[in-house]
C-alpha positions in Angstrom: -43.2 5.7 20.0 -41.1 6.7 22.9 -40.5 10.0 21.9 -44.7 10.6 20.6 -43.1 11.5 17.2 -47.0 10.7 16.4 -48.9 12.2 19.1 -50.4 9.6 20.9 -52.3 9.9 24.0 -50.6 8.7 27.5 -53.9 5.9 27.7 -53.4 4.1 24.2 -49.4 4.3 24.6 -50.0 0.9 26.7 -51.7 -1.3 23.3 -48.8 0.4 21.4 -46.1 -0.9 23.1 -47.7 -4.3 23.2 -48.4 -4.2 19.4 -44.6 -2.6 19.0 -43.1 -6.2 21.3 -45.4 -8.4 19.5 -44.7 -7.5 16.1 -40.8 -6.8 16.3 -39.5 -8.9 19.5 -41.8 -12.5 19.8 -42.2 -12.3 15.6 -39.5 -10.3 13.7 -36.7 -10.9 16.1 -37.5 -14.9 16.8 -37.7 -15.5 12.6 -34.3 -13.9 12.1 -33.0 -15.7 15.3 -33.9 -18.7 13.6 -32.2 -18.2 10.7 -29.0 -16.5 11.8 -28.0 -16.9 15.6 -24.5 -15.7 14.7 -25.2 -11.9 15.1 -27.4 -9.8 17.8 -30.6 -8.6 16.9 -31.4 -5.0 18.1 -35.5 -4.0 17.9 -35.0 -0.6 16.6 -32.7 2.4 15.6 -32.0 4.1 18.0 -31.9 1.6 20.5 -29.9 1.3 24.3 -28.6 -2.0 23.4 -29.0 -4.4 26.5 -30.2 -1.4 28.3 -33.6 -1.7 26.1 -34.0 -5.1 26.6 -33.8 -4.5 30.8 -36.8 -2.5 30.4 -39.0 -4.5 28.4 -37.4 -3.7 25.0 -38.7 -0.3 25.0 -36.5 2.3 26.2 -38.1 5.4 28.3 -35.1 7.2 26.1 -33.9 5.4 23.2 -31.4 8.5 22.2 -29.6 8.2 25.3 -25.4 8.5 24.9 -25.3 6.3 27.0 -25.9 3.1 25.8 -26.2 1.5 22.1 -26.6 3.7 19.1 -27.9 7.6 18.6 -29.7 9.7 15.8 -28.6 13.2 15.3 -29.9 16.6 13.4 -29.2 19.9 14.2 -30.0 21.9 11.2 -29.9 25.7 12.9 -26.9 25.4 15.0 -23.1 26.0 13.6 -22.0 22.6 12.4 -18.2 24.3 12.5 -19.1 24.0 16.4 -18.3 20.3 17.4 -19.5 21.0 20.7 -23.0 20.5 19.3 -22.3 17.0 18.9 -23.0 14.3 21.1 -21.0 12.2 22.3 -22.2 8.6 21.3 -21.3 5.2 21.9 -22.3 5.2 18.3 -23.6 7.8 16.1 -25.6 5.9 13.6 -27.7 8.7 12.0 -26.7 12.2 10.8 -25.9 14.9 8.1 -26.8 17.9 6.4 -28.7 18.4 2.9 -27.3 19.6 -0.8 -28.5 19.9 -3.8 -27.2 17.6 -6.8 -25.1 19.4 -9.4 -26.8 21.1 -11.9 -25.7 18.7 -14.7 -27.7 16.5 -13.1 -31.2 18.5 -12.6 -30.9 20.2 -16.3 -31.9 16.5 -17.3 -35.3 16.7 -15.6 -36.2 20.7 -15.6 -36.7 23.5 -17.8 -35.1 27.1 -17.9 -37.6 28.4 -15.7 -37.1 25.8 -12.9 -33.1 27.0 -12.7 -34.2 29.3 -9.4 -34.0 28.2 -5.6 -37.3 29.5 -5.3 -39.0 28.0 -8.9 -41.9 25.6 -8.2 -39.2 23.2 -9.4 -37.3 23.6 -6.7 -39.9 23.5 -4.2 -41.9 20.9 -5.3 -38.5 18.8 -5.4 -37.9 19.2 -1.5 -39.0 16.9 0.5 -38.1 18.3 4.0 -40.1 21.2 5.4 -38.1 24.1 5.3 -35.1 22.5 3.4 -33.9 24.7 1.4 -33.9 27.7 3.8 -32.3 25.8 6.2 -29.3 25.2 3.8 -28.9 28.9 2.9 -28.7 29.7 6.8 -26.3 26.9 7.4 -23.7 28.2 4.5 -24.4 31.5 5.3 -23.1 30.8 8.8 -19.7 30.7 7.3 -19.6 31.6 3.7 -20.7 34.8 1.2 -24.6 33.7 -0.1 -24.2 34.0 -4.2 -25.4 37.7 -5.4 -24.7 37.3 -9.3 -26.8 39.6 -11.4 -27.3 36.4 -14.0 -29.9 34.4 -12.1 -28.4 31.0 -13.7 -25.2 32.2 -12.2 -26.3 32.2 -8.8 -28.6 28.9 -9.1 -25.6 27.3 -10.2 -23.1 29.1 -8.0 -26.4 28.3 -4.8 -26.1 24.9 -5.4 -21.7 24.4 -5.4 -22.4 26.3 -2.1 -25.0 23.7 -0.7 -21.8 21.0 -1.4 -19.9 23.0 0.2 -21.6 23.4 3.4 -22.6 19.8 3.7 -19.5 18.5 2.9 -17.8 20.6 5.3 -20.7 20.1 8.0 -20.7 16.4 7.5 -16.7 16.4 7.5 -16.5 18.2 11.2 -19.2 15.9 12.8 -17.2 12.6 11.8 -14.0 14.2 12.6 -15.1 14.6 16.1 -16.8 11.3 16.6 -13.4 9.2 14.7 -11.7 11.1 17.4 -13.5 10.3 20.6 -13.1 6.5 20.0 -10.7 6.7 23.1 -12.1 9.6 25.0 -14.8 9.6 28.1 -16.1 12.8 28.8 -19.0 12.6 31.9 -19.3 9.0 31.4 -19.9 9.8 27.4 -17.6 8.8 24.5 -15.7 5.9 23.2 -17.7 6.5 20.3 -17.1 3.6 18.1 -18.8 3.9 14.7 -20.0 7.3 12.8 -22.9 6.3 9.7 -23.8 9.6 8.0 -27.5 9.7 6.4 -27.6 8.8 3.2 -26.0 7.3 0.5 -27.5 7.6 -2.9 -30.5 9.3 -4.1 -33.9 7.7 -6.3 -34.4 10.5 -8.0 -32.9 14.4 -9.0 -34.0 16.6 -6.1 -32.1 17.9 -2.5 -31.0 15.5 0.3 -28.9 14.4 2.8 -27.1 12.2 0.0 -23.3 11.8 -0.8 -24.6 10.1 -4.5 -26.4 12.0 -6.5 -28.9 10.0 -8.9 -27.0 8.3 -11.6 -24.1 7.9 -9.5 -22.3 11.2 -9.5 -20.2 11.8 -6.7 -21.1 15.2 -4.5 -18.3 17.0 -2.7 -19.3 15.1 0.2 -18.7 11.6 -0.9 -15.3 12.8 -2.2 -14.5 14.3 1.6 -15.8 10.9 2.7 -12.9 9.0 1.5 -10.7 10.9 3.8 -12.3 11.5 7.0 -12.9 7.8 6.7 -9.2 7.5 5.8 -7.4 4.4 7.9 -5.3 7.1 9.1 -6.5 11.2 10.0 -5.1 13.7 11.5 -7.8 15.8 13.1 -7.6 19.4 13.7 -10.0 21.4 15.8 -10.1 23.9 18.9 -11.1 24.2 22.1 -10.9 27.5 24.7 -8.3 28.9 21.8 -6.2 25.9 21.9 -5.2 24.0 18.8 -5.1 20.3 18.9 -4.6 17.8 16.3 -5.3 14.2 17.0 -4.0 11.0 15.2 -7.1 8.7 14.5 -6.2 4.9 13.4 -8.7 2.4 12.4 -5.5 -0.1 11.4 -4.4 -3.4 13.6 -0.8 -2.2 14.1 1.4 0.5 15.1 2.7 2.9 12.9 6.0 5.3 13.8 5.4 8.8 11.4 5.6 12.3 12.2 2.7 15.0 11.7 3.7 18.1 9.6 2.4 21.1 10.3 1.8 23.9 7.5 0.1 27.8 7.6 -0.2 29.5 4.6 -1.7 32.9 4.2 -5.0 33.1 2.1 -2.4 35.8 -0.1 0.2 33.2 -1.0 1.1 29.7 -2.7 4.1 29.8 0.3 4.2 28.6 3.4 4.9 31.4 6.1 5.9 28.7 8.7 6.1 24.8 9.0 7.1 22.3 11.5 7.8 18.5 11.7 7.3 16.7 14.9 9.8 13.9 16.4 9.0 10.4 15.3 5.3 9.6 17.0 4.1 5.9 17.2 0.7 5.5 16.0 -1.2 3.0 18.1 -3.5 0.7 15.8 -7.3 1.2 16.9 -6.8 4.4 19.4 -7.2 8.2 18.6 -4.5 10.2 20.5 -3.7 14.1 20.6 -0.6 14.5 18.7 -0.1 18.4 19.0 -0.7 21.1 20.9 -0.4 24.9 20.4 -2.5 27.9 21.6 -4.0 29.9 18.7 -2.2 33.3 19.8 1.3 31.2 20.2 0.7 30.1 16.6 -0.3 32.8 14.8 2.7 35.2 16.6 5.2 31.7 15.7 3.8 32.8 12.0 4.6 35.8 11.6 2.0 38.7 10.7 -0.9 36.0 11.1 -4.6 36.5 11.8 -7.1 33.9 12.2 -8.7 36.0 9.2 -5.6 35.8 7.3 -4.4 32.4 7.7 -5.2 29.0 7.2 -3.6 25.6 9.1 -3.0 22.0 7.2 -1.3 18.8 8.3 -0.6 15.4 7.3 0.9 12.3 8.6 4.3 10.5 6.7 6.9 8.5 7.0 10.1 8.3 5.2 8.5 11.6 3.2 5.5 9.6 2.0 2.1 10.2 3.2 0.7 7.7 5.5 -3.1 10.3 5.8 -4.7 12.6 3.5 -4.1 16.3 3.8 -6.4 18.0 6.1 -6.8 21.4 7.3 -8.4 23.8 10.1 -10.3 27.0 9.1 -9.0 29.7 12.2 -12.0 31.6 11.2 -15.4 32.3 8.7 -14.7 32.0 5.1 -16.5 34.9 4.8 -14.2 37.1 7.2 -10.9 35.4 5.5 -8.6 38.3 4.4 -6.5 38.0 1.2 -8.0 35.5 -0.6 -8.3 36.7 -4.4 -9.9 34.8 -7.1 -7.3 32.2 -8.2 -7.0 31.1 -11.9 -7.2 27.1 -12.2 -6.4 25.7 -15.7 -5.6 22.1 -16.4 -3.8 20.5 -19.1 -5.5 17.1 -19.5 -3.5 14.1 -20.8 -4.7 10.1 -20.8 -2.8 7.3 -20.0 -4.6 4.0 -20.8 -8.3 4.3 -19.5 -7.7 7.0 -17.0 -7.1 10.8 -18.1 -4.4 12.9 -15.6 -5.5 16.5 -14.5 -2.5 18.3 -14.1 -3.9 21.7 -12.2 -2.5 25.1 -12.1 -3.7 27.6 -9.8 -2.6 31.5 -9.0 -3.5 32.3 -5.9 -4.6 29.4 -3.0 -8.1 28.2 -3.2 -10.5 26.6 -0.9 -12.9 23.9 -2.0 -11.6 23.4 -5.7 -14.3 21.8 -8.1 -13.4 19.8 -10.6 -17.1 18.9 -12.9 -16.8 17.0 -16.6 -20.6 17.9 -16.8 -22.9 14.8 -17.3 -19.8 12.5 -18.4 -20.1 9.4 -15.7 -16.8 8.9 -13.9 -15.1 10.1 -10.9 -12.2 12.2 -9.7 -9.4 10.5 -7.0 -10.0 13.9 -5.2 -12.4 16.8 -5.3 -13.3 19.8 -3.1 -10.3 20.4 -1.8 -8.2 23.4 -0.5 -5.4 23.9 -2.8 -2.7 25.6 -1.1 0.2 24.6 -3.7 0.8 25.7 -7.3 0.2 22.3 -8.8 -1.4 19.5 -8.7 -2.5 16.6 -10.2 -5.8 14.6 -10.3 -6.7 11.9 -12.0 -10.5 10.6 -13.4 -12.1 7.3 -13.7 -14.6 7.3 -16.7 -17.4 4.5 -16.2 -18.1 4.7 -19.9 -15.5 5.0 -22.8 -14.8 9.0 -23.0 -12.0 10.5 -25.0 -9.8 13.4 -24.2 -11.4 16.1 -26.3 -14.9 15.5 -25.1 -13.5 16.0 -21.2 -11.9 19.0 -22.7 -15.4 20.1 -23.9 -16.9 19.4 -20.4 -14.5 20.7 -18.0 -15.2 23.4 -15.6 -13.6 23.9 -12.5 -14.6 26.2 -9.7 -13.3 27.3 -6.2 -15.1 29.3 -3.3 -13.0 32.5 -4.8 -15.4 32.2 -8.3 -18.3 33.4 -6.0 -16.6 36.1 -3.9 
């Protein structure tokens, strides 16, 4: 209303706004008032909280970073590029579109709807200029399939859509978990990050970490760690590396922060380094490292930001207290050594889960790990693999045995399409 999202002229906004009070503030709010005092009742999404209700309940800018909640899409600038984001009091609406898997759209289409440009495809976005949008955002960063087998490159289009809005979604969270305790021009203490949307109604592109059916995208697998209790968060700013410790716990934790580079060329570290013991404050994000890019890169020997690759975790007592996260020091696309790496897996079950034990040659970036149209989920997925082994284990919803996983299994990594 506020923002004329439905062009109405300046004279009728005045009915509007009387219609918009009646209906959701002297009807709506006062019936769920009455049933349930316990909670506040805000009259829209985004709204300036107390703010709104100074000025009449409707806001001349409801988006404001100021007060209550904000919406936020950005589909043409570089999601890498946290300085994009706004700093919130809470961020209540954002993200970035995929595609589902292609296990899941062979169930509704037909051989000649396996193209991003099919009728298929088209008539299965819903959001003007989708699917364009999503080739400029991964090819910001990443090599654009150019297979000569066109199922090839639907197949390969669509791992790269995951990709890109895991990564996308991943970076904008990051940087809201980490300005809980930061005020920057008045803006910050961002206290709550709700990415758009969960699940899907039917087989088609969107902003959803669920596909229909229930099959996890890469996204909802980053999810569960840059929601983790406990992140480290790596990112830049004017050439400096930071990494801050987020905690959503209620105590205090003493751990240190390990820091790892790897070249793109090799399974070994080329340096590493272990902080003193750092106390974690419950509730607070703090910066726990500091390092110009130049100082790090020379620390690591022949280093290049297109050669390299930064990840850290949090432990204690050598167990890990945070997931494994990393920083990208430049473009995939640019990234220098990286050679195609050979993943195999020798699968094994114990009881109703089955145990992944990976393999890989060479280290791989976003590593894919797809049973086909068998329901279940993975503990991890889409990760960079930067050690020779590993192991994952899966979750079947449905009884599955060992040879029909075996039958199913395809793993990819970003180095399959370069």
């Amino acid at each position: 209303l506020m923002m004329n999202w439905y062009h109405i002229s300046i004279t009728d906004r005045p009915i509007y706004i009387k219609d918009y009070v009646t209906l959701y503030v002297k009807n709506i709010r006062e019936l769920v008032l009455a049933g349930d005092k316990s909670r506040p009742f805000i009259t829209s999404s985004p709204t300036n909280g107390a703010e709104t209700v100074a000025e009449g309940w409707v806001s001349q800018n409801p988006n404001s970073n100021y007060f209550g909640d904000v919406h936020f899409y950005d589909y043409i600038s570089d999601c890498w590029n946290w300085k994009v984001f706004p700093r919130a009091r809470f961020a209540s609406e954002y993200g970035y579109q995929s595609w589902p898997s292609f296990s899941t759209l062979e169930k509704v289409s037909s051989t000649e709807d396996w193209s991003f440009s099919s009728k298929f495809s088209l008539h299965r976005q819903h959001h003007e200029g989708g699917n364009k949008q999503m080739l400029y955002q991964a090819g910001l960063h990443f090599k654009l399939p150019e297979s000569t087998d066109p199922l090839r490159t639907f197949k390969d289009t669509i791992y790269l859509t995951q990709v890109m809005q895991a990564q996308c979604v991943k970076t904008e969270t990051e940087f809201y978990r980490r300005g809980r305790s930061e005020i920057v021009d008045q803006q910050g203490h961002t206290m709550g990050a709700l990415y758009w949307q969960l699940n899907d109604i039917w087989q088609a592109p969107s902003w959803a970490s669920l596909e229909y059916g229930g099959k996890w995208k890469m996204l909802h697998y980053f999810a569960q760690n840059f929601f983790a209790p406990l992140l480290p968060v790596g990112f830049e700013n004017e050439n400096t590396f930071y990494i801050y410790g987020v905690s959503d716990l209620h105590s205090d934790y003493s751990m240190t922060l390990t820091v790892r580079v790897h070249t793109w060329s090799s399974l070994e570290p080329v340096c590493s380094c272990v902080t003193e013991h750092l106390v974690m404050k419950g509730g607070e994000a703090v910066r726990l490292y500091e390092e110009p890019v130049s100082e790090l890169l020379r620390r690591c020997g022949n280093c290049t930001r297109e050669s390299c690759v930064v990840s850290f975790y949090l432990s204690a007592d050598h167990e890990l207290l945070s997931p494994t996260n990393y920083h990208f020091l430049s473009s995939l696309k640019e990234a220098l050594g990286l050679c195609k790496a050979q993943i195999t897996a020798i699968i094994s079950q114990q009881g109703d889960i089955f145990v992944f034990d990976l393999e890989t040659s060479a280290v791989a970036p976003f590593v894919w790990l797809d049973v086909g149209s068998i329901p279940g989920r993975f503990s991890d997925n889409g990760f960079l693999m930067t050690e020779k082994t590993r192991t994952i284990l899966f979750y079947p919803w449905e009884p599955t045995s060992k040879s029909e996983l075996e039958q199913s299994f395809h793993v990819t990594s970003l180095t399959d399409i370069y």
